[in-house]
C-alpha positions in Angstrom: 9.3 -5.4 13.6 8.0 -5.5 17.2 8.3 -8.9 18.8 5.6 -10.1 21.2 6.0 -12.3 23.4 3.5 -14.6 21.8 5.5 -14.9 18.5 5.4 -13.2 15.4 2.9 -14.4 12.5 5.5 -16.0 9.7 3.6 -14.1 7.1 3.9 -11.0 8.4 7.5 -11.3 9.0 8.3 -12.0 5.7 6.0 -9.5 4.8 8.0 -7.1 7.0 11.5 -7.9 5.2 10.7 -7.7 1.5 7.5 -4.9 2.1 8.7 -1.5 0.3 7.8 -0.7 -3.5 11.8 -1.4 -4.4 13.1 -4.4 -2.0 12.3 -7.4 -4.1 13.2 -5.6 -7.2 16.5 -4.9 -5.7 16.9 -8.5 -4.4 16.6 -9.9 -7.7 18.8 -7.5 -9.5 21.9 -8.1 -7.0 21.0 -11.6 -7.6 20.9 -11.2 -11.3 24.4 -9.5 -11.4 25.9 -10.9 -8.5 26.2 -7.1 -7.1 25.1 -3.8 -7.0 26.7 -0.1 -6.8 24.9 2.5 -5.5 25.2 5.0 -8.3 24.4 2.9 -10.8 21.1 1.3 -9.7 19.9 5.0 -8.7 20.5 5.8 -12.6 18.5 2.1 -13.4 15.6 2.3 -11.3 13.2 5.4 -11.4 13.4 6.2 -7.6 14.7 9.0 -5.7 18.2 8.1 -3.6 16.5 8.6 -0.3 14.4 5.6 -0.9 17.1 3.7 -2.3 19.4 4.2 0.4 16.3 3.6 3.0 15.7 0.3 0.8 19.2 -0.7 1.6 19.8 -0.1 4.3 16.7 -2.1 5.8 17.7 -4.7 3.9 21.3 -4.8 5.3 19.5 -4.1 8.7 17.4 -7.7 7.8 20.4 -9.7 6.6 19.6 -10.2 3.5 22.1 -7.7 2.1 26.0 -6.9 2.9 27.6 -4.1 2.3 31.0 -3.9 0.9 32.6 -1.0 1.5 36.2 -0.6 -0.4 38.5 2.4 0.8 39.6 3.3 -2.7 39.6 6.5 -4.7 36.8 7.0 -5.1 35.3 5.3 -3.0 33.8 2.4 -4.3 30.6 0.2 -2.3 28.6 -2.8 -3.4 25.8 -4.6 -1.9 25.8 -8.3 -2.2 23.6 -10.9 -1.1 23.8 -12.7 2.4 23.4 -16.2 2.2 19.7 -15.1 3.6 19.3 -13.3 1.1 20.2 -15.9 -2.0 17.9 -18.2 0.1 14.8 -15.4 -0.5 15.4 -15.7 -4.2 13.1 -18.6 -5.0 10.3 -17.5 -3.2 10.4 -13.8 -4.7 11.2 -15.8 -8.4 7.6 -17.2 -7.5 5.7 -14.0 -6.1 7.2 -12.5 -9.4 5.5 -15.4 -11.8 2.5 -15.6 -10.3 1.9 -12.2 -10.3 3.1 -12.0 -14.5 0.7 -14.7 -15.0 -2.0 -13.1 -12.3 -1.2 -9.4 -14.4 -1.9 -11.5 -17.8 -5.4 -12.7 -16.6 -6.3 -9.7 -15.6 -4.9 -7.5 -18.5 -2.9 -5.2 -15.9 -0.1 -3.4 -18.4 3.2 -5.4 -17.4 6.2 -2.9 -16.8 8.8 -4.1 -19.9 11.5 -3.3 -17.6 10.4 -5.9 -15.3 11.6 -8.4 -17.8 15.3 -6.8 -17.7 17.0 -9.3 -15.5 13.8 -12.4 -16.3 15.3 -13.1 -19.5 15.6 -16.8 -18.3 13.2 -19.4 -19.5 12.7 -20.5 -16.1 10.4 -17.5 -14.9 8.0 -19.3 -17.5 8.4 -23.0 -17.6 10.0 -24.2 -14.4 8.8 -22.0 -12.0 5.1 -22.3 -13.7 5.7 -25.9 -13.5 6.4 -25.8 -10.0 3.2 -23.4 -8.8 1.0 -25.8 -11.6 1.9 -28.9 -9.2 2.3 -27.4 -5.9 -0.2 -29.4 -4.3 1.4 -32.7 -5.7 4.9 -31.4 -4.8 3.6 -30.8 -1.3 2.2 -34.0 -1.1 5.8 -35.6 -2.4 7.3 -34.0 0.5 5.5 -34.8 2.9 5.8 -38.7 1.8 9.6 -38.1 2.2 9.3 -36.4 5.4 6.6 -39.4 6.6 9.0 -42.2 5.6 12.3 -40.1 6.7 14.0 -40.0 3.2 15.8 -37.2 1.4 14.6 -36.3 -1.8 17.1 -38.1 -3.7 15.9 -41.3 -1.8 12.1 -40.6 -3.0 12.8 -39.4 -6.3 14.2 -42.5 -6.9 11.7 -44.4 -5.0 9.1 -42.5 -7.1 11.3 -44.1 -10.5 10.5 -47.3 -9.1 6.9 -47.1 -8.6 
């Protein structure tokens, strides 16, 4: 991404890390198994291994990815998330319910395999929780933040009250 001198738009930098039709797909599913291998998510996603590669390699490029390259035989590579990356994972958890429940209003066809590694129960209650009382959550934090607690201190403040 080019950086003026003015500063780059937050939006558009994140924008910028996760844009490409496979990243956040391939975010979650190292995130899901802990790893990846090369050949085998070319065999589980339907895209051609010079995207794939490209995909990874920006992503390595961003820091959200590592690769792990192991001089065996054969020769044996997994990508991993960066602390960066593990950090990414809620907000892409949310991007990815709000557009199933989004999708669901609309009646857009939802992909099955997209479900593969959202088995969870938390991609429907917690996370919908959480985007149901955003504005209340934001509005928690920013208590905290105004009287300089933690969030344990005002959750437990907030049990008071």
């Amino acid at each position: 991404m080019n950086h003026s001198s003015d500063g780059i738009n937050p939006y558009l930098y994140a924008l910028s890390i996760i844009s490409g039709k496979w990243k956040m797909s391939i975010l979650n599913h190292i995130h899901y198994y802990g790893f990846i291998r090369f050949s085998k998510t070319k065999k589980t996603f339907p895209v051609s291994e010079k995207v794939l590669s490209q995909q990874l390699k920006e992503l390595v490029a961003d820091g959200l990815v590592e690769r792990i390259q192991y001089n065996e035989i054969p020769l044996r590579v997994e990508y991993h998330l960066t602390d960066a990356g593990k950090a990414m994972i809620p907000a892409i958890d949310l991007l990815y319910t709000w557009s199933i429940h989004r999708m669901q209003e609309l009646n857009i066809p939802i992909d099955p395999d997209a479900f593969v590694v959202h088995t969870d129960s938390r991609y429907e209650n917690s996370l919908k929780q959480f985007m149901d009382h955003y504005e209340e959550l934001c509005s928690f934090f920013e208590y905290a933040d105004a009287h300089e607690l933690d969030i344990h201190e005002a959750l437990e403040k907030l049990k008071q009250s």
